[in-house]
N, CA, C and O atoms as a DFTB+ gen file, in Angstrom:
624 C
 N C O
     1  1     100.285     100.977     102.450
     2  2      99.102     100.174     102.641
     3  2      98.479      99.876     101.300
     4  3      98.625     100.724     100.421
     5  1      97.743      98.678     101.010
     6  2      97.623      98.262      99.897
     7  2      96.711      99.551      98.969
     8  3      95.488      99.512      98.835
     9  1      97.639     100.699      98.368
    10  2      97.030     101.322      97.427
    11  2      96.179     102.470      98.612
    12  3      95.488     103.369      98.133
    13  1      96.296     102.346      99.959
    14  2      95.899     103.516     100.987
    15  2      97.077     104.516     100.670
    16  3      98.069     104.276      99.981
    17  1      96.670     106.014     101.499
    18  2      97.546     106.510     101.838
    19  2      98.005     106.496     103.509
    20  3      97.313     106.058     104.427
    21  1      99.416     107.124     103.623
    22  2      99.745     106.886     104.924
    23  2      98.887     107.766     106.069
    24  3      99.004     107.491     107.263
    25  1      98.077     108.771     105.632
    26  2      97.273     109.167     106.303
    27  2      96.210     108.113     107.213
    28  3      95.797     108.393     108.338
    29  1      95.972     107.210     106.674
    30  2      95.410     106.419     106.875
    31  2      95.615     105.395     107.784
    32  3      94.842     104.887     108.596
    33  1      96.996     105.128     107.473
    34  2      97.794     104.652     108.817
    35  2      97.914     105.022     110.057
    36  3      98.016     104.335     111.074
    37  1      97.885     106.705     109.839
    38  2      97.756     107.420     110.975
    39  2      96.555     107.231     111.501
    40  3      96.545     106.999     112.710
    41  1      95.264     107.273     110.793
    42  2      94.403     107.500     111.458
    43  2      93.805     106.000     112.504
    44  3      93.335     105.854     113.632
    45  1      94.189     105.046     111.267
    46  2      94.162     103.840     112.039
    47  2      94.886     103.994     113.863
    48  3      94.209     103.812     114.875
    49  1      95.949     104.259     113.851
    50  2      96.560     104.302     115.013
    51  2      95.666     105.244     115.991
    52  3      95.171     104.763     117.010
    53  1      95.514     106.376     115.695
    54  2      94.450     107.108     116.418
    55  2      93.311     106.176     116.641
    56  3      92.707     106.524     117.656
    57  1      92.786     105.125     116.083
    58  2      91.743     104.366     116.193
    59  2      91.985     103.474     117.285
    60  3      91.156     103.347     118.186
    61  1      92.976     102.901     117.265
    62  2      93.329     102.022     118.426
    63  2      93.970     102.561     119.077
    64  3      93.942     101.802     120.046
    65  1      94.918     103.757     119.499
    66  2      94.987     104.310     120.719
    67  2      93.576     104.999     121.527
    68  3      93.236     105.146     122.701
    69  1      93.012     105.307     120.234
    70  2      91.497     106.654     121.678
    71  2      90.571     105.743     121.521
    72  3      89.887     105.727     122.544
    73  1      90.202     104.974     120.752
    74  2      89.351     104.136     120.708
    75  2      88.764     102.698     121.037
    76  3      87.748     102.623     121.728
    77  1      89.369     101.587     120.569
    78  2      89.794     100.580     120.446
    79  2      90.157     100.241     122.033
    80  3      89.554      99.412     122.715
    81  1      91.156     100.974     122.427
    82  2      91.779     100.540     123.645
    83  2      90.648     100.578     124.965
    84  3      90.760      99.897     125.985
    85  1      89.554     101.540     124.672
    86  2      88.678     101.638     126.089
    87  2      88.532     100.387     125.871
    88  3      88.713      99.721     126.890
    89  1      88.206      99.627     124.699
    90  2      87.411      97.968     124.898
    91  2      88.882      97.212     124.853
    92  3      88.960      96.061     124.426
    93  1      89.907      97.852     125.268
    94  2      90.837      96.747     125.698
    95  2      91.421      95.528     125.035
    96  3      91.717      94.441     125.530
    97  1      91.562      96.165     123.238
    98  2      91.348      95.738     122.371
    99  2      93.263      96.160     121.802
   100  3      93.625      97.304     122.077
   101  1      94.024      95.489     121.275
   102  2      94.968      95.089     120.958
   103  2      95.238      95.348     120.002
   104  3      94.199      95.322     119.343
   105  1      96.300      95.706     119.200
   106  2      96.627      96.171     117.588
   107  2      98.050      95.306     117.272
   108  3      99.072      95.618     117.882
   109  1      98.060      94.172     116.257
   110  2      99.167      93.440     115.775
   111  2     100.181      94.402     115.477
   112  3      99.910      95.552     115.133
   113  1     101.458      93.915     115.612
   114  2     102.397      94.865     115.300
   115  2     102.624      94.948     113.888
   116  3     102.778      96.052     113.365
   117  1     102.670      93.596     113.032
   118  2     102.319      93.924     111.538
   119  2     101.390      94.432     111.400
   120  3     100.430      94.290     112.157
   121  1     101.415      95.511     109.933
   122  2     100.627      96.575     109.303
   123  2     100.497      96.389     107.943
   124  3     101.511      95.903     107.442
   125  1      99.652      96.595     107.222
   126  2      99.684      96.843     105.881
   127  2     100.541      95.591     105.159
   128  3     101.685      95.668     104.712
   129  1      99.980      94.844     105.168
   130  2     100.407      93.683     104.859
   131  2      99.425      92.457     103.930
   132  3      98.313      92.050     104.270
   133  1     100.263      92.008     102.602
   134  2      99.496      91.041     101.629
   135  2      99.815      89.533     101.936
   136  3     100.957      89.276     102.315
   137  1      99.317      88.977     101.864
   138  2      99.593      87.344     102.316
   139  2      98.791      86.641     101.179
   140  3      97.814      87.088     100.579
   141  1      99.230      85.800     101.064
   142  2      98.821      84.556      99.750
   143  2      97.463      84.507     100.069
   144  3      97.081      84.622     101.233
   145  1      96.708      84.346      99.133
   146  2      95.421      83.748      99.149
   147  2      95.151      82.238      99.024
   148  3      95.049      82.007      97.820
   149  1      95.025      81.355      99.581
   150  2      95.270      79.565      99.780
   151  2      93.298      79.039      99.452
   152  3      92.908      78.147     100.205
   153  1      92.658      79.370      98.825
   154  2      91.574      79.135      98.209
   155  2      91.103      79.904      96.783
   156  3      90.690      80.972      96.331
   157  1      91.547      78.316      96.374
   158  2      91.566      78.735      94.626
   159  2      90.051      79.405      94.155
   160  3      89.985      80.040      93.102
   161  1      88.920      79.220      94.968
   162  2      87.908      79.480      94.344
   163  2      87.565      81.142      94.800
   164  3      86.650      81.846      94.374
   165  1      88.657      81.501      95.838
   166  2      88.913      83.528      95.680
   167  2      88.773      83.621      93.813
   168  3      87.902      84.167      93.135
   169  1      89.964      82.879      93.404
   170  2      90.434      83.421      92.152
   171  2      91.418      84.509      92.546
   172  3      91.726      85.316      91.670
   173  1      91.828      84.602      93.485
   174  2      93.195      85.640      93.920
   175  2      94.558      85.169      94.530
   176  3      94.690      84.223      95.307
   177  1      95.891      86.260      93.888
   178  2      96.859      85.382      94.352
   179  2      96.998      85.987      95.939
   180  3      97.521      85.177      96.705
   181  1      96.678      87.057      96.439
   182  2      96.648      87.611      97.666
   183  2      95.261      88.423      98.663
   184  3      94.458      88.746      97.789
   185  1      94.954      88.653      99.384
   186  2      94.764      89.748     100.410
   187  2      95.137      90.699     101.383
   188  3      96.234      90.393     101.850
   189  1      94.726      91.608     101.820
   190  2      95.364      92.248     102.918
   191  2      95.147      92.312     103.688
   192  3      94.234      91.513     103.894
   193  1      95.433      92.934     104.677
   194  2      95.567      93.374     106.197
   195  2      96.260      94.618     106.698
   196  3      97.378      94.649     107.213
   197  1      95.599      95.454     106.519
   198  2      96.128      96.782     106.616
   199  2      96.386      96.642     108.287
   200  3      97.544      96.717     108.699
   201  1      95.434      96.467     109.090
   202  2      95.661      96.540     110.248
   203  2      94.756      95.740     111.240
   204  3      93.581      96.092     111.347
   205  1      95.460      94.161     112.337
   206  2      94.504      93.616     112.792
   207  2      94.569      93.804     114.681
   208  3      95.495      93.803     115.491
   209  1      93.340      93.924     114.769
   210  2      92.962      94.275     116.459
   211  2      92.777      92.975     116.759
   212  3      92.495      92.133     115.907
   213  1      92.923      92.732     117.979
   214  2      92.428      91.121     118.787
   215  2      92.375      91.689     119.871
   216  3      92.850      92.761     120.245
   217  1      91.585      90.692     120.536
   218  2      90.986      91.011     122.251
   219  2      90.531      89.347     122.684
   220  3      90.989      88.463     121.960
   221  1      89.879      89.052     123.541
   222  2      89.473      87.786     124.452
   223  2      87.940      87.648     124.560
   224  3      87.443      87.799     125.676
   225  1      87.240      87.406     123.631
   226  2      86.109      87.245     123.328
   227  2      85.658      86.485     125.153
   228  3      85.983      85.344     125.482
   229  1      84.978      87.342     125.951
   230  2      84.601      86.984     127.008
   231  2      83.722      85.836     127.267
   232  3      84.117      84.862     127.907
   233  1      82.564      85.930     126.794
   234  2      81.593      84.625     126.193
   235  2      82.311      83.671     125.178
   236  3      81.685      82.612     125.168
   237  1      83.035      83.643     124.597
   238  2      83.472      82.414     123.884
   239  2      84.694      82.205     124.386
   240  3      84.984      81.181     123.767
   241  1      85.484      82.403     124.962
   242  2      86.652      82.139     126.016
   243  2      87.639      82.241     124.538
   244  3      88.570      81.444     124.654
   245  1      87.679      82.795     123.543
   246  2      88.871      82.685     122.243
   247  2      89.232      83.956     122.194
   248  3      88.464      84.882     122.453
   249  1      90.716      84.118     121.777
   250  2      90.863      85.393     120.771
   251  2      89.747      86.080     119.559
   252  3      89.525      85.372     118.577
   253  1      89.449      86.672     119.596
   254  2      89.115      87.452     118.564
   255  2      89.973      88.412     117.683
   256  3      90.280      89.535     118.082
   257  1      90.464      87.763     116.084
   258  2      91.114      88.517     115.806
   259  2      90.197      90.004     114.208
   260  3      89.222      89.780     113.491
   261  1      90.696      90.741     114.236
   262  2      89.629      91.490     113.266
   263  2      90.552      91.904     112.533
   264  3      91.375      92.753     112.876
   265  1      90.504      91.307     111.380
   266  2      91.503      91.573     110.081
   267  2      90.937      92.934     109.390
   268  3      90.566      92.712     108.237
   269  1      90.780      94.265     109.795
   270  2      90.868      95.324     108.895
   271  2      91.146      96.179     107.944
   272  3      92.181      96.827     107.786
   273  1      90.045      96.159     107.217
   274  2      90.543      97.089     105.628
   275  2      90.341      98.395     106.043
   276  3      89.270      98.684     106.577
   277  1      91.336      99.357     105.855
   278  2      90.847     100.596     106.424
   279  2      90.853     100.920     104.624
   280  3      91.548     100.479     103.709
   281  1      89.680     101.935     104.683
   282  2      89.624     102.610     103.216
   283  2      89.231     103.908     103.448
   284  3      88.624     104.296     104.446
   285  1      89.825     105.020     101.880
   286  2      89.446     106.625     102.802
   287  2      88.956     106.810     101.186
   288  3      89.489     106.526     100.114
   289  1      87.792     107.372     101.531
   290  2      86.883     108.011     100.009
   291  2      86.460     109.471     100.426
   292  3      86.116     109.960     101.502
   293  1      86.628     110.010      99.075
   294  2      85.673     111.541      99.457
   295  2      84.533     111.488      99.134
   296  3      84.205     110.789      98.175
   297  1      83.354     112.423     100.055
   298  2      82.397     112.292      99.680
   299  2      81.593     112.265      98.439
   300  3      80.381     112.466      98.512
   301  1      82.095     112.064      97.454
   302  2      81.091     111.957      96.375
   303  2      81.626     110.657      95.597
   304  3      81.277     110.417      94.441
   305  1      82.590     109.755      96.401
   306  2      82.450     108.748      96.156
   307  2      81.728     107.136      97.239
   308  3      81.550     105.938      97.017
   309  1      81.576     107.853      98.114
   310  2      81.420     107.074      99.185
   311  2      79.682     106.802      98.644
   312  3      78.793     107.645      98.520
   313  1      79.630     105.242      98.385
   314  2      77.791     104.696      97.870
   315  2      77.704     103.602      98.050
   316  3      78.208     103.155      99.080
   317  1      77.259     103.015      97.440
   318  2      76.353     101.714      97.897
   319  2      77.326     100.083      97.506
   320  3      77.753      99.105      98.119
   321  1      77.289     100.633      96.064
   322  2      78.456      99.558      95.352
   323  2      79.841      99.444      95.725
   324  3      80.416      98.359      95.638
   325  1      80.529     100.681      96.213
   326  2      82.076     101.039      96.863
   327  2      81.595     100.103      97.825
   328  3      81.985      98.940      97.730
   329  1      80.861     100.405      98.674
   330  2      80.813      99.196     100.285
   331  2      80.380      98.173      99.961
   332  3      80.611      97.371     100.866
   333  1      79.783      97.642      99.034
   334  2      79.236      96.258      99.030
   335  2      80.493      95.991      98.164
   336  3      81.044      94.975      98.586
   337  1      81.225      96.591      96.988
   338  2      82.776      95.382      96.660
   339  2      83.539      95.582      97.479
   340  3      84.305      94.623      97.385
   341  1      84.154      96.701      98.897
   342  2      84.937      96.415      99.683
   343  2      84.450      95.365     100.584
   344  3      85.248      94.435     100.702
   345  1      83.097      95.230     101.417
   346  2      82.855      93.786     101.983
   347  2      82.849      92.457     101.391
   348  3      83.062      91.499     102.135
   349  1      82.542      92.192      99.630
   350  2      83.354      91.154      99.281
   351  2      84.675      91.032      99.223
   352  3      85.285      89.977      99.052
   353  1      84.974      91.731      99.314
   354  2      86.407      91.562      99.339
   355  2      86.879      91.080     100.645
   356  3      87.559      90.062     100.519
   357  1      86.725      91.523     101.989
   358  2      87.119      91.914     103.489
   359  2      86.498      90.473     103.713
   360  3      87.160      89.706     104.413
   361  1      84.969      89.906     103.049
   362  2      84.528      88.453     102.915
   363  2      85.421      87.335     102.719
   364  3      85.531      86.379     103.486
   365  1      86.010      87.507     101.710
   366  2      86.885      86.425     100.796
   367  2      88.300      86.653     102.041
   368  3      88.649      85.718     102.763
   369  1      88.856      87.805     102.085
   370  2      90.078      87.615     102.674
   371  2      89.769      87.309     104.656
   372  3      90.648      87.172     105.506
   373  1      88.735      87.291     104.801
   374  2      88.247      86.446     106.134
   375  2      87.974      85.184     106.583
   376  3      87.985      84.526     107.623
   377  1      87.660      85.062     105.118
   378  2      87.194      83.878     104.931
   379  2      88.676      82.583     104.586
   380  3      88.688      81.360     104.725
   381  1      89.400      83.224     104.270
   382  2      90.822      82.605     103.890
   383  2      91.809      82.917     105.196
   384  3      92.576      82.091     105.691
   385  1      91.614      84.345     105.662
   386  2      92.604      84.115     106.979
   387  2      91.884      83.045     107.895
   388  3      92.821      82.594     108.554
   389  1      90.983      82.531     108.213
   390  2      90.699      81.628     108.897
   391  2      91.291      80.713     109.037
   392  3      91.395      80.307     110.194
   393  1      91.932      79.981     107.988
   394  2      92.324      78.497     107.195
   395  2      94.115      78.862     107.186
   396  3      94.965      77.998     107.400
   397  1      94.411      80.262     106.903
   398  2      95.601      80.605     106.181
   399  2      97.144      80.346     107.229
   400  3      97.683      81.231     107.895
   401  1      97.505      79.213     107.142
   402  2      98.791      79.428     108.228
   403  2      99.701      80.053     107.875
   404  3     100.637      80.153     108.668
   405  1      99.798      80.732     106.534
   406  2     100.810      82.612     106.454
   407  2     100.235      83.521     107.530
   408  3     100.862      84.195     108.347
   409  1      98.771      83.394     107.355
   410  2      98.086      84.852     108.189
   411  2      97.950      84.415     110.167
   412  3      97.900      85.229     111.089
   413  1      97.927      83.128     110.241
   414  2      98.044      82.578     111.598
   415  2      99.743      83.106     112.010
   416  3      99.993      83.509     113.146
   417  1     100.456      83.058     111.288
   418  2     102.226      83.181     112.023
   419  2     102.619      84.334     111.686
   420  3     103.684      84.718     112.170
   421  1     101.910      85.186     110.801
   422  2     101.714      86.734     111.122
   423  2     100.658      87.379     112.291
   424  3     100.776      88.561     112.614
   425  1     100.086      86.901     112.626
   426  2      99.027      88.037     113.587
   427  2      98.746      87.059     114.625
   428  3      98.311      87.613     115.635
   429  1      98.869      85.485     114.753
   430  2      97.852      85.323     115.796
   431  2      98.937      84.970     116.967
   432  3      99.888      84.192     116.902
   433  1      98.499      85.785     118.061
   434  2      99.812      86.131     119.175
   435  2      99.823      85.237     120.046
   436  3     100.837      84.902     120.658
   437  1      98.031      84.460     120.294
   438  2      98.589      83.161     121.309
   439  2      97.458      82.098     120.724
   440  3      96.246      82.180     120.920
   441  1      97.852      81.521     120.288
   442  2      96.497      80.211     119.537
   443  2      96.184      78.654     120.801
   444  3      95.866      77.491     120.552
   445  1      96.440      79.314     122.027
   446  2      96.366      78.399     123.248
   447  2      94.711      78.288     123.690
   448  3      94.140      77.339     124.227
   449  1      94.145      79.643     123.254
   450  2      92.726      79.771     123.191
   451  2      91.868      79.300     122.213
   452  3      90.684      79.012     122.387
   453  1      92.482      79.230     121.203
   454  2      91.702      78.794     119.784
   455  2      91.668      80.411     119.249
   456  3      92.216      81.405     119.726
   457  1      90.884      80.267     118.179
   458  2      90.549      81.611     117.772
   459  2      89.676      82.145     117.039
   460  3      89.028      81.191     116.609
   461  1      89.220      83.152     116.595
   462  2      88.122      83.379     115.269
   463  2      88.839      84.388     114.432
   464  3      89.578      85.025     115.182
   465  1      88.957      84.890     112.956
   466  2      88.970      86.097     112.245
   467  2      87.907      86.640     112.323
   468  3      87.068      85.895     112.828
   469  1      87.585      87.478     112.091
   470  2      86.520      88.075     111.921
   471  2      86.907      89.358     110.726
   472  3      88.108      89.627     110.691
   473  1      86.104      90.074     109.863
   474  2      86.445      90.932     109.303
   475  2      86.183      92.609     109.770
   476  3      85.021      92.805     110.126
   477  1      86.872      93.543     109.808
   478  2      86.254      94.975     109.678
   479  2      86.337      95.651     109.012
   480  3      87.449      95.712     108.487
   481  1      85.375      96.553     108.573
   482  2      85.394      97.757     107.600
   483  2      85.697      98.244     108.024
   484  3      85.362      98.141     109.204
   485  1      86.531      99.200     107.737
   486  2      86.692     101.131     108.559
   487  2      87.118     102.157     107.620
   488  3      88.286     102.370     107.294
   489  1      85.753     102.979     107.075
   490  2      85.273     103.702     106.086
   491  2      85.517     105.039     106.839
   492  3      84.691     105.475     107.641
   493  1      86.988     105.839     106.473
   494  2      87.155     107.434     106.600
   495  2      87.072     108.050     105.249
   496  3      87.384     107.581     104.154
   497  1      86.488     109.429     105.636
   498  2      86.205     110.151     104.790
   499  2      87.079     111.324     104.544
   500  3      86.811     112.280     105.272
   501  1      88.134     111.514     103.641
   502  2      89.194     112.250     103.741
   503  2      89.083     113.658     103.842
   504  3      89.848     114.399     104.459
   505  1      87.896     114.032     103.078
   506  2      87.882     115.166     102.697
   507  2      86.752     116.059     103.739
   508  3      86.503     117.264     103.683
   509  1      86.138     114.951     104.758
   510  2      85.131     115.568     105.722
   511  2      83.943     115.909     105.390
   512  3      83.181     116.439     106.199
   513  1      83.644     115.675     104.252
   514  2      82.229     116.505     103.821
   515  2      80.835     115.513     103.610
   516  3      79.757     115.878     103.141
   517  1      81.198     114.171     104.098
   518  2      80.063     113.553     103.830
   519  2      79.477     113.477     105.068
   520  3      79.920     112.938     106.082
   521  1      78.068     114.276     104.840
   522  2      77.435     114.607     106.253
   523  2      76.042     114.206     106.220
   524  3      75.205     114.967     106.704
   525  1      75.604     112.808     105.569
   526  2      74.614     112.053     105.411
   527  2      74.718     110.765     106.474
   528  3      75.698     110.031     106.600
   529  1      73.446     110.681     107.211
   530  2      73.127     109.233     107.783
   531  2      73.632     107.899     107.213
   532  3      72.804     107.249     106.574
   533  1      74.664     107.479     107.327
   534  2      75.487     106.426     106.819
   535  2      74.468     105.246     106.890
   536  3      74.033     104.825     105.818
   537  1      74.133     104.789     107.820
   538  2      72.634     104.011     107.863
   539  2      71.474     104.063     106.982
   540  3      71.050     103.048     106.428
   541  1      70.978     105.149     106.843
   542  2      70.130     105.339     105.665
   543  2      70.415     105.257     104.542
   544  3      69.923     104.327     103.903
   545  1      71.233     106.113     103.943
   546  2      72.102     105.928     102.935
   547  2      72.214     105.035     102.400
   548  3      71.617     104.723     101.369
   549  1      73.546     104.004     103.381
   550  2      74.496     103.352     102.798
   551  2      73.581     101.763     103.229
   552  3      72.754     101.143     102.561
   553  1      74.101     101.505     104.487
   554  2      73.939     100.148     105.277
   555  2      72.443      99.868     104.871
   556  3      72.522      98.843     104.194
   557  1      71.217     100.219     104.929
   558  2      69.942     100.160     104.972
   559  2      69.807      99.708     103.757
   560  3      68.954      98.822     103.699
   561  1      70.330      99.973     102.714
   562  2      70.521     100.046     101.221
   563  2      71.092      98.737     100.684
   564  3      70.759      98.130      99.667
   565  1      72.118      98.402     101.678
   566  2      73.297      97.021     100.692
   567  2      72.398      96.058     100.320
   568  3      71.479      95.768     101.087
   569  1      72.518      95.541      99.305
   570  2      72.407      94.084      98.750
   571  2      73.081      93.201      99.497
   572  3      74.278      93.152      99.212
   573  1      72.674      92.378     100.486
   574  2      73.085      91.299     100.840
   575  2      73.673      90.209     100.288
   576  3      74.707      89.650     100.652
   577  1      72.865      89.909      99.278
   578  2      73.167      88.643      98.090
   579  2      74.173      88.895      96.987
   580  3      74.298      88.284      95.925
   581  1      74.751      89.751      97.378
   582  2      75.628      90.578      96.324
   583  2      76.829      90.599      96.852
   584  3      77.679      91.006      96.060
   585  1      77.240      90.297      97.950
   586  2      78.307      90.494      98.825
   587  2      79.498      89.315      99.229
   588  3      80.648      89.388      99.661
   589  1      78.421      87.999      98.778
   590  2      79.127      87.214      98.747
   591  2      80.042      86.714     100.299
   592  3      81.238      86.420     100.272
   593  1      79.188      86.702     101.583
   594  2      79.832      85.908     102.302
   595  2      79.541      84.831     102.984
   596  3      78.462      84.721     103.566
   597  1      80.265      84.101     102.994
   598  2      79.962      82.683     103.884
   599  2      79.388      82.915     105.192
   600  3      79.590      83.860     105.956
   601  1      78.594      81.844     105.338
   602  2      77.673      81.850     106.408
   603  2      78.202      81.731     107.550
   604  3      77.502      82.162     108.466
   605  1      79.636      81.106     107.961
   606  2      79.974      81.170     108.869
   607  2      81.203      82.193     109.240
   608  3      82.116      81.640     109.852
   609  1      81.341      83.280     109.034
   610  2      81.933      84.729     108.472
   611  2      81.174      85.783     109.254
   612  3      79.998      86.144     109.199
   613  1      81.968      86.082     109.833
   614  2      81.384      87.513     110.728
   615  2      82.058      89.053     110.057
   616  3      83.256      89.187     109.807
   617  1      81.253      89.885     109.892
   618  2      81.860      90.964     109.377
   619  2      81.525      92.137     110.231
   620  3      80.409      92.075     110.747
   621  1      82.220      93.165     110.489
   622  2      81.814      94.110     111.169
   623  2      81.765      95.758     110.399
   624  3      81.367      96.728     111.043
C-alpha cells in the first residue's frame, strides 16, 4: 500500500467485513492501488487508493463510491497538520477520481446509476496509545482554508 504497512490492509478488511457491511456497504476488489493523476493543476503524476467501498446512495438513487486513504500513526505523531496534509491530499485525489477514466475502469462496478467519489480518511493508531478526544484535539482544531478542497468534494 502506498508506503502503508500490510497491517493495515488487514485492518482495512476487518473494517469492511465487521463494519462497513452492517451499512451494506461493498469493498472493490482492487487494493492499494496508484492511478495517473489527469489534472495538471494537482502538480502530481499519481494518487491512490488503498481501498474503495461503494453502496447505493438511497436518496440520490447513485453509487456512492469512497476512495480511501487508510493511514496508521503512533500516538505522538497523530496532530493537527498530519490530518489536514492527508485531507489535501484524499481532496486532490477525489477530486481527480471524479473526472479520471483510469479510476472509473478500475473501481466503478456499474455506472448505469451515475455516480459520486467521495473521499475517506481512516486514521489507525498502531501503537494504541492515543487516548485523547479526537474531536477536541484534532477535528475541532483543522484549518479549513488550509486543506484545499473543492466545493463540490465530499470528504468523510
Amino acid at each position: 500500500m502506498g508506503g502503508e504497512t500490510s497491517a493495515i490492509q488487514r485492518v482495512a478488511g476487518k473494517i469492511s467485513d465487521d463494519i462497513f457491511s452492517v451499512f451494506k456497504w461493498d469493498r472493490a476488489a482492487r487494493a492499494d492501488m496508484n492511478w495517473d493523476c489527469c489534472q495538471e493543476a494537482h502538480s502530481k503524476k499519481t494518487h491512490p487508493s488503498d481501498v474503495v467501498f461503494f453502496y447505493i446512495d438511497p436518496y440520490e438513487e447513485e453509487m456512492v463510491y469512497l476512495n480511501t486513504d487508510l493511514k496508521s500513526y503512533a500516538e505522538g505523531t497523530i496532530g493537527k497538520k498530519i490530518v489536514e496534509g492527508a485531507l489535501t491530499s484524499l481532496a486532490l485525489a477525489t477530486e481527480c477520481a471524479n473526472v479520471s477514466e483510469e479510476w472509473r475502469l478500475k473501481y466503478v462496478h456499474d455506472d448505469s446509476l451515475g455516480y459520486n467519489v467521495r473521499g475517506l480518511l481512516f486514521l489507525y493508531n498502531h501503537d494504541n496509545l492515543y487516548d485523547k478526544d479526537f474531536y477536541e484535539n484534532i477535528t475541532k482544531k483543522l484549518d479549513h482554508s488550509s486543506i484545499n478542497c473543492p466545493p463540490n468534494i465530499k470528504l468523510h
